[in-house]
C-alpha positions as CSV (number, residue, x, y, z in Angstrom):
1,X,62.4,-14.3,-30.0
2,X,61.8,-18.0,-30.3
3,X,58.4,-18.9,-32.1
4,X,56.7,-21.9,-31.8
5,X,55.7,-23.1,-34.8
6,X,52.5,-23.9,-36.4
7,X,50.4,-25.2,-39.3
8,X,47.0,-24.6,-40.7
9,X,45.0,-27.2,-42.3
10,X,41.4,-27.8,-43.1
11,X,39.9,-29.9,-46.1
12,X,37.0,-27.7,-46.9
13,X,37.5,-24.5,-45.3
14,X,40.0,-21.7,-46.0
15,X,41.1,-21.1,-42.3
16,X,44.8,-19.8,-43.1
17,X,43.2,-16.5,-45.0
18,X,41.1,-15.9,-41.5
19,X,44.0,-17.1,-38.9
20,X,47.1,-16.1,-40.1
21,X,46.7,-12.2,-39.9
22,X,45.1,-12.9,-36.4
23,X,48.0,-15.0,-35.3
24,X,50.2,-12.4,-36.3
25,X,48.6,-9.7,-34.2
26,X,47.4,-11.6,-31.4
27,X,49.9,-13.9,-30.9
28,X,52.9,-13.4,-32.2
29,X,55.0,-15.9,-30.2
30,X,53.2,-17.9,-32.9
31,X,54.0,-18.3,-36.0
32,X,51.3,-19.7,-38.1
33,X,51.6,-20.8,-41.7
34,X,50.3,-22.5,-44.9
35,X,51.4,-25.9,-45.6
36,X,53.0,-24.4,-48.7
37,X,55.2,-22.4,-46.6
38,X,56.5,-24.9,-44.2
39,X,60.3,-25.3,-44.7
40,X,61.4,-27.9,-42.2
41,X,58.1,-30.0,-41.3
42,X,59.8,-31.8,-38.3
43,X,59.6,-28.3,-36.7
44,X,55.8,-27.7,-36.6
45,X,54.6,-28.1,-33.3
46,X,51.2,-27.4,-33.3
47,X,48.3,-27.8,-36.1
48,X,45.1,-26.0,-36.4
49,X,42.1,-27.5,-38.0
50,X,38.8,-28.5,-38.1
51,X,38.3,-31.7,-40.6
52,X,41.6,-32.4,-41.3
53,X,42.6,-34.2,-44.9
54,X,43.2,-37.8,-44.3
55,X,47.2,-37.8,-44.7
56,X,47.0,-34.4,-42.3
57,X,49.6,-35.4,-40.4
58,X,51.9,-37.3,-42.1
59,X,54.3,-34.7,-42.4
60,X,54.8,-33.4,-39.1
61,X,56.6,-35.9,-36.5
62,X,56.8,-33.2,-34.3
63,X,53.6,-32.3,-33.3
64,X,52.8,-31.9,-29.9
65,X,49.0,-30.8,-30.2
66,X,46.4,-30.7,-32.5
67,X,43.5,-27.5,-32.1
68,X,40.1,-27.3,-33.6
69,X,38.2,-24.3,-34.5
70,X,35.3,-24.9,-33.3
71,X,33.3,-26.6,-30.1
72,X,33.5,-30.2,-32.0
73,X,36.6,-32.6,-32.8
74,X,35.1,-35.8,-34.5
75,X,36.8,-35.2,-37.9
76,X,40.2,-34.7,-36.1
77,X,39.3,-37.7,-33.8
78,X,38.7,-39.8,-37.1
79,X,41.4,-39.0,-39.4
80,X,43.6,-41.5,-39.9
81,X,47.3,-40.2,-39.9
82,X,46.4,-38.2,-36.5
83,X,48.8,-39.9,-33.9
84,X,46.6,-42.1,-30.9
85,X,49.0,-40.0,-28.4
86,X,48.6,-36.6,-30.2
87,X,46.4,-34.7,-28.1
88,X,43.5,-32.9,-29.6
89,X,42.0,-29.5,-28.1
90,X,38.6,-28.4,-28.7
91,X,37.3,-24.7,-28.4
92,X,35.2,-24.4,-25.0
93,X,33.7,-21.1,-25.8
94,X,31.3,-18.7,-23.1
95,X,30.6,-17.0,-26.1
96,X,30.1,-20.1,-28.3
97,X,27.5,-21.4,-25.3
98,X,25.4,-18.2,-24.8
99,X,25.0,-18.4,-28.7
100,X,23.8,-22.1,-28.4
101,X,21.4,-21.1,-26.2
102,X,19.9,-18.4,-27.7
103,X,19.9,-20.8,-30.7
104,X,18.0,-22.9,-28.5
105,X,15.5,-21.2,-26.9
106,X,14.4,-19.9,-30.2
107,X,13.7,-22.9,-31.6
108,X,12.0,-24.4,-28.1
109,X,9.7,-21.7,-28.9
110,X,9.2,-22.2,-32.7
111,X,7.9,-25.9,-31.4
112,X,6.2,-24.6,-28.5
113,X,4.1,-22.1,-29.8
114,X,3.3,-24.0,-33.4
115,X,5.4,-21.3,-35.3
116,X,5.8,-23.6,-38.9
117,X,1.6,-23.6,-38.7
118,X,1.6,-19.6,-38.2
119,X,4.4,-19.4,-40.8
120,X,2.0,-21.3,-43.6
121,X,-1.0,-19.4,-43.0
122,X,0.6,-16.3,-43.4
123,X,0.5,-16.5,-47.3
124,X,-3.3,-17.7,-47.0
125,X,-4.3,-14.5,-45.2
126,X,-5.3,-17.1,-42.3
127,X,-5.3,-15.2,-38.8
128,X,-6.2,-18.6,-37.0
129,X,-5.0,-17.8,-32.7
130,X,-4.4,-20.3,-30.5
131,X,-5.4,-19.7,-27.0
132,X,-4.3,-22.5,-25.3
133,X,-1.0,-24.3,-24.1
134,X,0.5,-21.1,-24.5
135,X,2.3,-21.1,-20.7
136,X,6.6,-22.6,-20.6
137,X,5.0,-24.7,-18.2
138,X,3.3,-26.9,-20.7
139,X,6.4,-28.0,-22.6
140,X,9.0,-30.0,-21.0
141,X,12.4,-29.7,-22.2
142,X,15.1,-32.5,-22.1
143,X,18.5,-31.7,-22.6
144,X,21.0,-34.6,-24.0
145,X,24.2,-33.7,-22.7
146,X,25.0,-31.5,-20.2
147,X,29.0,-30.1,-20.9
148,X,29.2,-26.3,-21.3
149,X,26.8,-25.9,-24.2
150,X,23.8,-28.1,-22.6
151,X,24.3,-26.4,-19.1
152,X,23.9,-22.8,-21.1
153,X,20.9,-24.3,-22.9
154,X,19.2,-25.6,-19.6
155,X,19.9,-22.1,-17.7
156,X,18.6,-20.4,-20.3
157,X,15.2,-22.2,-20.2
158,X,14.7,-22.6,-17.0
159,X,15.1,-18.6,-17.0
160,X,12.2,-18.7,-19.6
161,X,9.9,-20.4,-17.2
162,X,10.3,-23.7,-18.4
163,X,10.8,-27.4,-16.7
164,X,13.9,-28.6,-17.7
165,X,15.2,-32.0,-17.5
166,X,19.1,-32.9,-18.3
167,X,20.9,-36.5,-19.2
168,X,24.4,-37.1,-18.8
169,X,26.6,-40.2,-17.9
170,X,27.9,-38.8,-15.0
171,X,26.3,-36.6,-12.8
172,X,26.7,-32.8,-13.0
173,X,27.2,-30.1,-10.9
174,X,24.0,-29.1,-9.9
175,X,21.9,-26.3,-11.7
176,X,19.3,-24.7,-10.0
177,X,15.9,-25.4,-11.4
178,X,16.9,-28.2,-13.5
179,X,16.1,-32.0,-12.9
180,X,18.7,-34.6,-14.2
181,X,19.2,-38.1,-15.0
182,X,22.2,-40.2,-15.3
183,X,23.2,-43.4,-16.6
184,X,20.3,-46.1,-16.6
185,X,17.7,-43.4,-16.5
186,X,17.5,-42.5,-20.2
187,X,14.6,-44.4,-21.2
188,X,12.8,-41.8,-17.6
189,X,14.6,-39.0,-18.9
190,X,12.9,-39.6,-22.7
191,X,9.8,-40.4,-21.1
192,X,9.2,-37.0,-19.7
193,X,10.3,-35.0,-22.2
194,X,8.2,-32.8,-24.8
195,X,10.9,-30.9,-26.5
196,X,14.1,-32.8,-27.1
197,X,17.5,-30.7,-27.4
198,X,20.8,-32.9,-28.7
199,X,23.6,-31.4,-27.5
200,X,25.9,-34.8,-27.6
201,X,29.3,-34.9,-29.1
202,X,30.0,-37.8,-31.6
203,X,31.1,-40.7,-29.9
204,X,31.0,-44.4,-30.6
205,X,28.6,-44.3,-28.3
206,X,26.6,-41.7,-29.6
207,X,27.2,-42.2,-33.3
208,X,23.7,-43.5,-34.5
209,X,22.0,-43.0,-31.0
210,X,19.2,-41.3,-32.1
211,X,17.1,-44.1,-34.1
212,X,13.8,-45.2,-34.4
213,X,13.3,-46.9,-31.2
214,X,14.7,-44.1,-29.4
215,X,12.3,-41.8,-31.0
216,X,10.0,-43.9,-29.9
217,X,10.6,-43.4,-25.9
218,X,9.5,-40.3,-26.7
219,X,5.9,-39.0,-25.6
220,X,3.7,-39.3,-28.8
221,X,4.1,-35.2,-30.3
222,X,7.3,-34.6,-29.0
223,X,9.4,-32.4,-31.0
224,X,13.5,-32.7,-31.6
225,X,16.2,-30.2,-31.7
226,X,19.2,-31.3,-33.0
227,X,22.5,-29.5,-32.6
228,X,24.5,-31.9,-31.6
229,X,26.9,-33.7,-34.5
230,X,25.6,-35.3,-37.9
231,X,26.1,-39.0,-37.5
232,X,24.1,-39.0,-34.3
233,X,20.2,-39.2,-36.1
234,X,19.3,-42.0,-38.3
235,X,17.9,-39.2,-40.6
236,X,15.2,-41.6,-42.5
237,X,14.0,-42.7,-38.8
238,X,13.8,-39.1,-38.0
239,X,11.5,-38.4,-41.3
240,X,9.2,-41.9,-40.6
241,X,8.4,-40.5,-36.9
242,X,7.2,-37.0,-38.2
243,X,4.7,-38.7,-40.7
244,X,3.8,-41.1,-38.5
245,X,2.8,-38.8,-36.0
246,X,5.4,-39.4,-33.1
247,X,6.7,-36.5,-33.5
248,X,5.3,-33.3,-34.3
249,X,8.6,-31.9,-35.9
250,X,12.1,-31.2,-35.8
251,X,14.7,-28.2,-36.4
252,X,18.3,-30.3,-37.5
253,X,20.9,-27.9,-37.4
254,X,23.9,-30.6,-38.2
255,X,23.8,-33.7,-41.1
256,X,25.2,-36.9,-41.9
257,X,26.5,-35.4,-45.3
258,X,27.1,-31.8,-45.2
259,X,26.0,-29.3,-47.4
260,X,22.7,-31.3,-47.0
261,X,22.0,-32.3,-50.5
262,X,19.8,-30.9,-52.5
263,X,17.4,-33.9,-52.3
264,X,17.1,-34.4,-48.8
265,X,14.0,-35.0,-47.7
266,X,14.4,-32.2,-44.7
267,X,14.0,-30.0,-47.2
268,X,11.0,-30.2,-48.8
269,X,9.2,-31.1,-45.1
270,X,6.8,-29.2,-43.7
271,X,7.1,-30.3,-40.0
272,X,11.1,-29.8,-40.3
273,X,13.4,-26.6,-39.9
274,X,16.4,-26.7,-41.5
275,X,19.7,-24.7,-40.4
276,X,22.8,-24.8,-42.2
277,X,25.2,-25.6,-39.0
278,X,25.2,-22.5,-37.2
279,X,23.8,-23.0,-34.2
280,X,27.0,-21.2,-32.8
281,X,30.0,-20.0,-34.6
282,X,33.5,-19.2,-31.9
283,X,34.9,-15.8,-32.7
284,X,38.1,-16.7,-34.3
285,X,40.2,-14.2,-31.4
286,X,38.3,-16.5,-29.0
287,X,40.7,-19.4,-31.0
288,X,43.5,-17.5,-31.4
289,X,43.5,-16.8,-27.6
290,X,42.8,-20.1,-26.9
291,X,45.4,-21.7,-29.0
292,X,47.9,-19.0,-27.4
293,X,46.7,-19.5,-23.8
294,X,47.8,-23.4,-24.1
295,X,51.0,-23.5,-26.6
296,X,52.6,-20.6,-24.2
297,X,52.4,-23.0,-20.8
298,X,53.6,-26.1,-22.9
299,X,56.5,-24.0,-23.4
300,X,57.2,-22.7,-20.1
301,X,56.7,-26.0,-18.3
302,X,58.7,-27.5,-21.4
């Protein structure tokens, strides 16, 4: 049997102890290997990765597709020896989405209900109730991007009870309960919003999006969530609205430098919850299937 050929390649992750095996029994029309272990380069055909090394793909003239692990692709996207025509497959997960939303909700409900103030007084033996505001209805939720993971965050609050706006450039599909805007209606979309969920990919249109004057569109207490990609908050901006009192906090899932380093100011701040990128993590058979699913019609229709 002919096997299509395939490399595995990541700059700070060990993927090829995870993948191989699975490749092996879950797809063994492919044959995945180490860089190490590639004899003739010009026979790879497809490359798995997540952030790639900067000469990547140097090697392989013969690539016909590029596959990330996970639901993001800016590192592939940005790495310099990746071909313009190469294309580049991202992982669009059910699984991956229901995990995001859950994610989510949780953290709607840490902002909602005052959870970081509960937290603190727990060591004070301070049984302080709140009594008021308690209802979904009193938060509004805006959703920044509405692909498979913002749709699976907005259904899931809206199930929750809560009114849920969504922006994205072009409009949707519609979902019940859920009020959107489009393109020249972000600055009504911010205006109306209480909680604020990222879900954005990194774009050049995104990268740096979230800054102080857009913090600022928010209503004054407005709390952020952001899972989208690190590169999309001006982090110091983020910081400068808490303590001013324009926001009331944040949970930031995803950094401009990651592992977060040790000095960060997230960490030491009260008003922010800090997450170390897990807001939803694909099942690597939901990869290997997916990488499968793809290479195996560009071979039949090849």
């Amino acid at each position: 049997m002919n096997r299509i050929l395939g490399v595995v390649t990541c700059s700070d992750l060990n993927l090829a102890e995870t993948f191989i095996p699975l490749f092996e029994e879950r797809a063994p029309g492919l044959d995945l290997r180490r860089p190490e272990d590639i004899d003739r380069p010009e026979d790879v055909r497809f490359m798995l990765s997540f952030v790639p090394a900067d000469d990547a793909f140097e090697p392989y003239p013969g690539l016909e597709a590029v596959f990330s692990v996970g639901a993001g692709q800016d590192a592939i996207d940005a790495c310099p020896s990746r071909p313009d025509a190469l294309p580049v497959y991202r992982l669009e997960d059910p699984d991956q989405a229901l995990q995001m939303a859950g994610f989510c909700a949780f953290h709607v409900l840490w902002h909602h209900r005052e959870m970081a103030q509960v937290h603190a007084n727990q060591p004070r033996a301070l049984f302080e109730r709140k009594i008021t505001g308690l209802s979904p209805t009193a938060r509004r939720i805006g959703v920044l991007g509405f692909g498979l993971m913002g749709r699976a965050v907005a259904k899931g609050l809206v199930a929750l009870g809560y009114p849920v706006s969504g922006y994205s450039r072009r409009m949707p599909e519609a979902e019940p309960g859920v009020t959107h805007f489009t393109e020249g209606q972000l600055d009504d979309f911010l205006g109306q919003t209480d909680i604020l969920i990222n879900v954005l990919p990194l774009t050049n249109a995104t990268r740096g999006l979230i800054d102080a004057s857009f913090l600022a569109k928010l209503p004054r207490g407005a709390a952020l969530i952001h899972v989208g990609r690190g590169g999309q908050v001006d982090e110091n901006a983020l910081v400068e609205a808490i303590n001013s009192g324009q926001l009331s906090g944040a949970s930031v899932d995803v950094f401009e430098v990651e592992p977060l380093p040790e000095d960060h100011p997230f960490w030491t701040h009260d008003s922010i919850l800090v997450t170390p990128h897990v807001a939803c993590i694909p099942a690597p058979e939901a990869v290997v299937e997916n990488v499968r699913q793809r290479m195996t019609s560009c071979k039949e229709t090849a």
